[in-house]
N, C-alpha and C positions, 0 to 999 in steps of 0.2 A: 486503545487496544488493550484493555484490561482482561488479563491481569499479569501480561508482560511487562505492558507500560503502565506508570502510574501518572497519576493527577500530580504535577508542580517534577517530573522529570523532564532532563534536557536532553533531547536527541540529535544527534550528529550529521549529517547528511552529506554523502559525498554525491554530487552533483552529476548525475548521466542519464541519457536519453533512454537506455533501454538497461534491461536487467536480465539476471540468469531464471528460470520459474521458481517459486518456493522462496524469494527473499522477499526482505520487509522496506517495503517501497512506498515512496510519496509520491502519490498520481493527484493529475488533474482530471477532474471532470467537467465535461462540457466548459474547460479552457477558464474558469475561477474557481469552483470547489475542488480544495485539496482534502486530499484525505491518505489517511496511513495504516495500510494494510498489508499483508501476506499477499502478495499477488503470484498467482498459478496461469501459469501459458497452456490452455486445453489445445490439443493435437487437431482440432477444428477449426482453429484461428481465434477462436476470443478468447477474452480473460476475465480471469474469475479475482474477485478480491474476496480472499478469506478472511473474515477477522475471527481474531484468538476468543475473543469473546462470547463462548457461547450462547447468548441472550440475542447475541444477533446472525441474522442468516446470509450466507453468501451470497454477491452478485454477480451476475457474467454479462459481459457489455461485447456486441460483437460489433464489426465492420458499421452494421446499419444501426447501430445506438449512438448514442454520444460521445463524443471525439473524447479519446485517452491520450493522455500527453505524462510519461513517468518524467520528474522532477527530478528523481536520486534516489538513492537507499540507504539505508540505516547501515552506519560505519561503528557507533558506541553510543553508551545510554549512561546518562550523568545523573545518577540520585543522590539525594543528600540523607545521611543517616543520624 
């Protein structure tokens, strides 16, 4: 998620099933690929993973896509200087 997150930072994750819209969350997709993005709750039922990086485009997974399982959300980010 560059260029909040960087390459060889440690991120924190506090462990929960669901989240508030607009934080930055470790989901599963289709139940092995995680991934760590912005995720936004649309007032339709699906969600969207935003990522920071503009180079890449949003995606919105609803009910009939691929099972979303959130892992947890980003609690602190540990860089070395």
């Amino acid at each position: 998620m560059y260029p909040k997150y960087l390459d060889g930072d440690t991120i924190i994750i506090e462990q929960t099933p669901d989240c508030e819209s607009g934080t930055d969350a470790v989901v599963y997709v289709n139940g092995y690929e995680a991934t760590l993005k912005t995720l936004i709750k649309n007032q339709d039922g699906k969600i969207t993973f935003k990522p920071i990086n503009p180079n890449y485009s949003p995606k919105t997974y609803g009910p009939e896509d691929e099972s979303i399982k959130i892992l947890g959300i980003v609690k602190e980010l540990r860089r070395k200087i």
